[in-house]
VOLOFI-710587 format. One line per field, with one value per residue: residue number from 0; residue in three letters; chain; y, x, z of N, C-alpha, C in turn. Coordinates in Angstrom, 1 decimal. Last residue first. Example, Ala and Ser with C-alpha at 12.3 -4.5 7.8 and 13.67 -1.06 7.14 Angstrom:
residues 2
num	[1 0]
residu	[ser ala]
chaine	[A A]
n_py	[-2.2 -5.7]
n_px	[12.8 13.2]
n_pz	[7.1 7.8]
ca_py	[-1.1 -4.5]
ca_px	[13.7 12.3]
ca_pz	[7.1 7.8]
c_py	[0.0 -3.3]
c_px	[12.9 13.2]
c_pz	[7.9 7.8]
end
This chain:
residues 44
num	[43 42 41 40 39 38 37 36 35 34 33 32 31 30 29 28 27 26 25 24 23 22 21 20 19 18 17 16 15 14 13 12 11 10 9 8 7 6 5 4 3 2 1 0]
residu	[unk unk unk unk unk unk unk unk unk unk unk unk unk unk unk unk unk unk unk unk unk unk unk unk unk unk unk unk unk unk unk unk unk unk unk unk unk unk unk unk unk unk unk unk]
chaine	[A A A A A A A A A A A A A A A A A A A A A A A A A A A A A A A A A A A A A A A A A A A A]
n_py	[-52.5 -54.5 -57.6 -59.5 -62.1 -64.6 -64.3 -63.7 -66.7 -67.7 -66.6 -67.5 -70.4 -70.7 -69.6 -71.5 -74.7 -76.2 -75.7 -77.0 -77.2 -74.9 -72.8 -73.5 -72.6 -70.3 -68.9 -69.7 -67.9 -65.5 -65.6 -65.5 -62.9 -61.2 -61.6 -60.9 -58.1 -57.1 -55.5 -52.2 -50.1 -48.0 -45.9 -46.1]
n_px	[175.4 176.8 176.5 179.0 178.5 178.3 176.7 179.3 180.5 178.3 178.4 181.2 180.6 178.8 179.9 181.9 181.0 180.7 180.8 181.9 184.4 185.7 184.0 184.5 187.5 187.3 186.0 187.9 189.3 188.4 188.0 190.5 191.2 189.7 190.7 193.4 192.9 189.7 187.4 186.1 186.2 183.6 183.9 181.6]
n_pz	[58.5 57.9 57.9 55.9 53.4 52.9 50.1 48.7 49.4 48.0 45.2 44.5 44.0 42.6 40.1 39.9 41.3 43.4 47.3 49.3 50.0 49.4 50.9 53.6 53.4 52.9 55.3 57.1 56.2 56.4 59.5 60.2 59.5 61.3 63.3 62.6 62.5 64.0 62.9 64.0 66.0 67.2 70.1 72.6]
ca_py	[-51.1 -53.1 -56.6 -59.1 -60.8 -64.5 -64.6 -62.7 -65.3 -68.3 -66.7 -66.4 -69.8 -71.2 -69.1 -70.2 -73.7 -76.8 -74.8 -77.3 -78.0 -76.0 -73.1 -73.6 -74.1 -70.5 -68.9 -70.3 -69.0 -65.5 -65.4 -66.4 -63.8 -61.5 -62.3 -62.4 -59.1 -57.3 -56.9 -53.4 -50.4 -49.3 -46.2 -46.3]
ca_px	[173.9 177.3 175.6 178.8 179.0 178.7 175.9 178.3 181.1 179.2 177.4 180.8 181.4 178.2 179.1 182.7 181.1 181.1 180.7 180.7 184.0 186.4 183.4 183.4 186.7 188.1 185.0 186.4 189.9 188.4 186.8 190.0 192.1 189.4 189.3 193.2 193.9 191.3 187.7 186.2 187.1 184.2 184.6 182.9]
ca_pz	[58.8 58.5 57.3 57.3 53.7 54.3 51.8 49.0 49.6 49.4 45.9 44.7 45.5 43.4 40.4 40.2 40.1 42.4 45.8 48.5 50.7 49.1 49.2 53.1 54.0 52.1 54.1 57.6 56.1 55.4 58.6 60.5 58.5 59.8 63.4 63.5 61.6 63.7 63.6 63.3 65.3 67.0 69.0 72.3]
c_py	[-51.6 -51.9 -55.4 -57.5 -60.3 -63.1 -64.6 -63.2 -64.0 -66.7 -66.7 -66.1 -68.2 -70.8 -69.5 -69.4 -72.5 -76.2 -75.8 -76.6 -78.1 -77.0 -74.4 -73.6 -74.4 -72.1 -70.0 -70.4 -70.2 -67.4 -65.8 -66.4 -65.2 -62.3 -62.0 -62.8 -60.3 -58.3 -56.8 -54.4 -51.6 -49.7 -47.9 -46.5]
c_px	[173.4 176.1 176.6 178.0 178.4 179.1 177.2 177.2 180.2 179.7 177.7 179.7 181.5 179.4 178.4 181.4 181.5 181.2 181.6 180.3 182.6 185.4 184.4 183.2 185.4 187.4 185.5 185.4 188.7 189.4 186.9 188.6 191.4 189.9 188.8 191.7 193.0 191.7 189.2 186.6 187.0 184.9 184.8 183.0]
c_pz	[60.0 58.6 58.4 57.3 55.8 54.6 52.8 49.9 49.7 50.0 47.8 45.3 45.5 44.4 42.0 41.1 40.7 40.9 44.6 47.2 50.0 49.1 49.0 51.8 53.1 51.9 53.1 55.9 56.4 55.1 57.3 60.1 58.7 58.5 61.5 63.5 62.2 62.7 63.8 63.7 64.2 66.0 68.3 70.7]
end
């Protein structure tokens, strides 16, 4: 089957899970970008 991706709803809820996580420990630009590039989602 054709796989479509996540939806609205499982990606607005990823990007609000992420939002959490750098509020919550990143104390430099560099240390929430990092956050952001590990929670990337491997596509291969």
């Amino acid at each position: 089957m054709f796989d479509r991706g996540m939806s609205n709803e499982q990606f607005n809820s990823h990007l609000e899970t992420l939002a959490k996580l750098i509020e919550k420990t990143a104390t430099s630009v560099e240390e929430a970008a990092q956050i952001v590039r590990d929670a990337k989602i491997d596509t291969t």
